[in-house]
N, C-alpha and C positions, 0 to 999 in steps of 0.2 A: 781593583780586586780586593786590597784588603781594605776598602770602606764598605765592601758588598761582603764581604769576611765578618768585619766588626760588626754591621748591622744584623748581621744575621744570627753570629751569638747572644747580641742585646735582647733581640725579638724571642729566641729561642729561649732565653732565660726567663724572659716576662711574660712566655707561654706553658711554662713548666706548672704541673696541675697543683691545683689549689684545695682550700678545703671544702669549697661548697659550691654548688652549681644552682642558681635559680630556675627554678621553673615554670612552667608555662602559667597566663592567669588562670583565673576560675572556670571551670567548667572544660578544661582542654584534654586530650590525651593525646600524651606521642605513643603512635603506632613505629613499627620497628622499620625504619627505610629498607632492608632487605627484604620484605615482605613482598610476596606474588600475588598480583589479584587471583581469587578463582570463586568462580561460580557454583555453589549449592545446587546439586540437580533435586528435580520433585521426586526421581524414580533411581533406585542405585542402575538400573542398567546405561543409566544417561551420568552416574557420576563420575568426575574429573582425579584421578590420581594425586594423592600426595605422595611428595619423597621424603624420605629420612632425614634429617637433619637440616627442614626446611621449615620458613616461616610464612603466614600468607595471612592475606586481608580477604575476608569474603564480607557478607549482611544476610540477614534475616528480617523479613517480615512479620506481624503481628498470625498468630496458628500455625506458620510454615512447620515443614517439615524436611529438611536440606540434607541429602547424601554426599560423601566425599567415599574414595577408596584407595585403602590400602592395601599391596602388595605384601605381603609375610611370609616367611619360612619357618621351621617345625622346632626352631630352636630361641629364637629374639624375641625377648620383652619391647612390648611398642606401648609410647605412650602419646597420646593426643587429646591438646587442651586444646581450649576457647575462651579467651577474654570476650567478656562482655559490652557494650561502647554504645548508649545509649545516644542518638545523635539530638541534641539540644536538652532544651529541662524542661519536657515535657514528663507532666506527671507518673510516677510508676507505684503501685498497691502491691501489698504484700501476698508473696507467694507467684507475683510477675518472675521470668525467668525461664533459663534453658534446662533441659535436660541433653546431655553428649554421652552417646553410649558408642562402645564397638560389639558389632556382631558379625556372625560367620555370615555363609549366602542361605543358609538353612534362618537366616534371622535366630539364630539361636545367643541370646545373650550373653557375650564374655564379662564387660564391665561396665556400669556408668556411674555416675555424679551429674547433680544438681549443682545450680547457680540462680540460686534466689535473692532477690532485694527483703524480703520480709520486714523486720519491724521497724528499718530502716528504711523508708519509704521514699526516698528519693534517688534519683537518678543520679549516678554513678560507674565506675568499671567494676567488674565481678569476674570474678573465673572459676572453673570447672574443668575436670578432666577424666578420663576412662582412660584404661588399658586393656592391655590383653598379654598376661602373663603365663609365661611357662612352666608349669608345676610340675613335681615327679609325682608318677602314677595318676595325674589326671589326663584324660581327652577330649576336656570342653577348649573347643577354640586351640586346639593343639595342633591343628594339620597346616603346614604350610598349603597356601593360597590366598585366594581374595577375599579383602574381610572388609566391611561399609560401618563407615563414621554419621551417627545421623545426631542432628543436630534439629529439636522439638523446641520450638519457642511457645510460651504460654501467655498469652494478659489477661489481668480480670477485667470484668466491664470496669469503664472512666478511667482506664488507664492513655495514653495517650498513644494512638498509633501511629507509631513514629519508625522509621528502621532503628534495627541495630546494627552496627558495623562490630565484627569479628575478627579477632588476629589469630589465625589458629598454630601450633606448632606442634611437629612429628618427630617425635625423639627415641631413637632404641637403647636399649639398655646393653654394657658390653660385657659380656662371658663371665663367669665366676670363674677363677683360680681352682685347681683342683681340690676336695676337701672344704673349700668354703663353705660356710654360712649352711652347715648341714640341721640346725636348729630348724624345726617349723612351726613352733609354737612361739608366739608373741611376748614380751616380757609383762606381766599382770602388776608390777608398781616401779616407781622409780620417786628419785627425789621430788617435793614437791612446795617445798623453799627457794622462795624469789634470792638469790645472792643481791646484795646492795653494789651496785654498780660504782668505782673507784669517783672521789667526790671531785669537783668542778665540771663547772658544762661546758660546754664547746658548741659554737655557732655551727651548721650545718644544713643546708636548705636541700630538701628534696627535689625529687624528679617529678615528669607527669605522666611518665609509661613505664614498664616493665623494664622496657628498653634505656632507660636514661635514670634508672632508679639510683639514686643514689649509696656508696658506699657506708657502711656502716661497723663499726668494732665494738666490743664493752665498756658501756660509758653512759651520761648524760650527755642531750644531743640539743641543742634549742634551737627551735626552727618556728614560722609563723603560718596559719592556715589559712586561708579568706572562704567567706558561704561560698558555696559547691564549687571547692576545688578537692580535687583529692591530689596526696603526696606520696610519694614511692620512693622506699629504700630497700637496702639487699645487703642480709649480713650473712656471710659464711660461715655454714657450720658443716663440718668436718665428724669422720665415724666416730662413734662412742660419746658426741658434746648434745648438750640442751641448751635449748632457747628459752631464754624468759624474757617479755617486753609487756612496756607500758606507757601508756599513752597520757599526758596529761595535758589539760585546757586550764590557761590562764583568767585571771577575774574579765570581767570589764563592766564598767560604772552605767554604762546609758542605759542597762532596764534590768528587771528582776526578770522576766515574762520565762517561763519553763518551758521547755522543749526535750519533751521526749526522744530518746535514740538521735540526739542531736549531732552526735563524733560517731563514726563506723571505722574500725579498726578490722584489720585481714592480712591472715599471713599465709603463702603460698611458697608449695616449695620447689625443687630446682625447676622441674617443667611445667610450672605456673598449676599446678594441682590445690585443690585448694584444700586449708591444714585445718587452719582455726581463725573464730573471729569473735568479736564484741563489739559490741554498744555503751554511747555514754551521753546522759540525759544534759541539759544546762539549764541553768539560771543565773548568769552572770556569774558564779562564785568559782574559784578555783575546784577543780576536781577532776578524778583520775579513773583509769580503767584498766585491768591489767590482763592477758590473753589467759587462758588454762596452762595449768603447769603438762609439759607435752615431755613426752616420753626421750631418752638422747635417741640418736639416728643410728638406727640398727637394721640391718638386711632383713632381720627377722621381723622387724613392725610390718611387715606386709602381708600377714598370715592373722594380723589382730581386726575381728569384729568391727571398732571402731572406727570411723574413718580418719579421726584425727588422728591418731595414734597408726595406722595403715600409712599413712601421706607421710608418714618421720623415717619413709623405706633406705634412703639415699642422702648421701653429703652432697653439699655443695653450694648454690647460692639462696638463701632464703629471701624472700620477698614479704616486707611488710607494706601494707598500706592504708592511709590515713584519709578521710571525707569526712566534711565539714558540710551537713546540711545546707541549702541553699536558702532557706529558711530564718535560720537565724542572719543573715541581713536584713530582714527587714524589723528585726526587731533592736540589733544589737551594730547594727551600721552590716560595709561592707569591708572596711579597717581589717585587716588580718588578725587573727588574736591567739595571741601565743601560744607556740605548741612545746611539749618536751616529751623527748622519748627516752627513757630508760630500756638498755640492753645490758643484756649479759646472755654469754656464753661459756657453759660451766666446761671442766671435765678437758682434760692432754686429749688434743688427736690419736686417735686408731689406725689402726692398718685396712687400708683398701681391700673389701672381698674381689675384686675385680683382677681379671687378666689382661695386662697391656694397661694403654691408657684408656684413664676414666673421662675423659671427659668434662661435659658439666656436671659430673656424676662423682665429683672429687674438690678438694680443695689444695691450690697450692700456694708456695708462697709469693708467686704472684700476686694470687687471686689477695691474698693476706697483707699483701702491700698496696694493694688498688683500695684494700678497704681503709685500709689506715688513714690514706690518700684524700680519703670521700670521691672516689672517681664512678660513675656509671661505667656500664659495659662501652656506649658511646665513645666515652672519651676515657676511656683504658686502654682501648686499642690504638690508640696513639702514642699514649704516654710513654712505651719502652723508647719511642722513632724517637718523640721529644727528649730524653733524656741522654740517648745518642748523641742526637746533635748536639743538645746542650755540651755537651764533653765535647764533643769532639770539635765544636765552638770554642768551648774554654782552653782545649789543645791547641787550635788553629790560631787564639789570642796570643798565648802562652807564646808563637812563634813569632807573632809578628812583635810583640813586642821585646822579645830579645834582637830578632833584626831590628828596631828599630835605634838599641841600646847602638848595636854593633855599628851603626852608623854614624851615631851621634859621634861615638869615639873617635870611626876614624875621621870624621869633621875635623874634630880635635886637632887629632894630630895632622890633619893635613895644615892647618896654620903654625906646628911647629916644625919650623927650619930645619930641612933634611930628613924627615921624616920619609917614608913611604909606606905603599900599598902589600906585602906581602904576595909576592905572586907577579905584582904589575898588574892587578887584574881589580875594579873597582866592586864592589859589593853588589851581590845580587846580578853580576855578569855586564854585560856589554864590552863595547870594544878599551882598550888601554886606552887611558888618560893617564896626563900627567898632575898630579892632586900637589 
């Protein structure tokens, strides 16, 4: 027992989470293991229910047009995304992509978003999302009932007709506080100065899904890209804070050869909605790209025109992600080549408009210690169990090795003459001996 004791604080301790998590090679995407298969109907009377706070793996074919349905009542913010998952590296042209919209049974439009590859022309994950929001004094999409998720795939001709595989997820939003967030107007400027991130870089490798995206906090982050892999990280941001990131590619020697829209950077937020994104060209030389200065996260960005500045509605885990043309292997090898990301998150935490718990609709200091960690949501859900054991490892050591003090001793004195056991009774029980 206590060599299955000792081994198992050793293991626990050599399990305790780390700063970086490798991920998959090129061209991979982890889909979220909790994920339900379901099927896209052609016709909503044939479409399959989503539930609230589920995730699921569907596909799309090249023109489909795929139904899902949601269940609503007269009071809940519903949101529903789509990751995009183009299967292999078949070629994709600009303005290839979905459109996901919700609408009532009347087909009357509540929300949608686009998810295009455009001047980044290679294949990739993308995501997009719609809702259906509760506004006062409106009646669009306001009545509790059945409301259809439709999911429009588009190609241009010589694109490659390939499926796509789809994660989708169904998120509600939780009640406002009384008095909350009575503003309905959007805020029209905010800061628009990058803050210089605290100096030294720190090793850190990303994930290759949403799901295993890696942690992230304010800092220099240095990680490596290889042609068409994309990287995933996730930095929490919390009410009243701004995101600034920046993406930079290291030199490398073996060609000059230019490539256009070469790095594709994307940042999505808590229900994979898609926020902001950029483009960055190559020619072997060092160079960078930074996202648009985004508004901090306010209840009230969801009443603003734009849809970046709309997407900044909610705290909680931001999603950045990084692709590396598959393209530039054949020019510049397929050797990964340096990546760095610059974050910062400006601006003290706010107070929650929310009633009860927020959800993934909040930041805690969990969530602020997972980041610090560089842990994915993956392997965060472990880390509390591990740090348990780990203790209570280090506790169950702590015992044995005072028993084993306690024995040595009375060893000891059992070789000096007239000595005895206190009790008559030998350590750790059984029957009297005489020592």
């Amino acid at each position: 027992m206590a060599v299955m004791c000792a081994t198992a604080v050793m293991c626990a301790v050599a399990a305790l989470p780390g700063q970086a998590y490798a991920a998959g090679g090129p061209g991979t995407y982890t889909f979220d293991p909790a994920a339900t298969a379901v099927r896209g109907a052609e016709t909503n009377a044939d479409a399959e229910e989503l539930e609230p706070g589920s995730v699921y793996k569907s596909s799309v074919e090249p023109g489909q047009k795929l139904y899902y349905r949601l269940e609503l009542d007269d009071a809940t913010s519903a949101y529903v995304s789509s990751v995009v998952v183009p299967r292999g590296p078949g070629k994709v042209a600009y303005g290839d992509g979905i459109t996901i919209s919700i609408r009532d049974l009347d087909d009357t439009l509540c929300d949608s978003q686009d998810a295009r590859f455009e001047s980044a022309e290679f294949p990739r994950p993308i995501a997009a999302y719609a809702h259906r929001t509760v506004e006062k004094d409106s009646t669009t999409c306001a009545a509790a009932g059945t409301y259809n998720v439709l999911i429009e795939r588009e190609s241009k001709a010589g694109s490659a007709a390939v499926t796509w595989d789809l994660e989708l997820r169904f998120a509600t939003e939780p009640a406002l506080k009384k008095g909350a967030a009575r503003e309905t107007e959007a805020p029209e400027s905010w800061p628009s100065a990058s803050p210089t991130p605290p100096s030294g870089k720190q090793k850190r490798s990303g994930g290759s899904g949403f799901h295993d995206a890696t942690g992230l906090v304010t800092g220099e982050w240095v990680d490596t890209i290889a042609p068409g892999q994309t990287r995933f990280y996730r930095v929490p941001v919390d009410w009243g804070q701004q995101i600034f990131a920046t993406a930079a590619l290291s030199n490398n020697n073996r060609s000059t050869e230019y490539l256009g829209n070469a790095l594709a950077v994307s940042l999505e937020n808590p229900v994979r909605g898609h926020v902001d994104d950029a483009t960055l060209s190559y020619s072997g030389k060092p160079t960078s790209v930074a996202l648009d200065p985004l508004p901090p996260v306010a209840y009230e960005n969801r009443y603003a025109p734009a849809s970046d500045v709309s997407a900044m509605r909610f705290a909680g885990w931001y999603y950045l992600s990084v692709s590396l043309d598959p393209e530039v292997g054949e020019h510049y090898g397929n050797t990964p080549i340096g990546l760095t990301l610059k974050v910062s998150v400006r601006n003290d935490a706010g107070p929650t408009p929310y009633r009860g718990a927020a959800g993934i609709f909040g930041v805690g200091e969990e969530d602020l210690d997972t980041a610090r960690d560089g842990l994915s949501e993956s392997r965060a859900g472990g880390s509390g169990t591990m740090r348990t054991v780990a203790a209570a490892g280090i506790g169950t050591g702590s015992v044995l090795v005072l028993g084993l003090g306690v024995w040595t001793l009375l060893a000891r004195r059992r070789s000096v003459p007239g000595a005895s056991v206190p009790g008559g009774q030998p350590p750790f029980g059984g029957p009297p001996q005489a020592w």
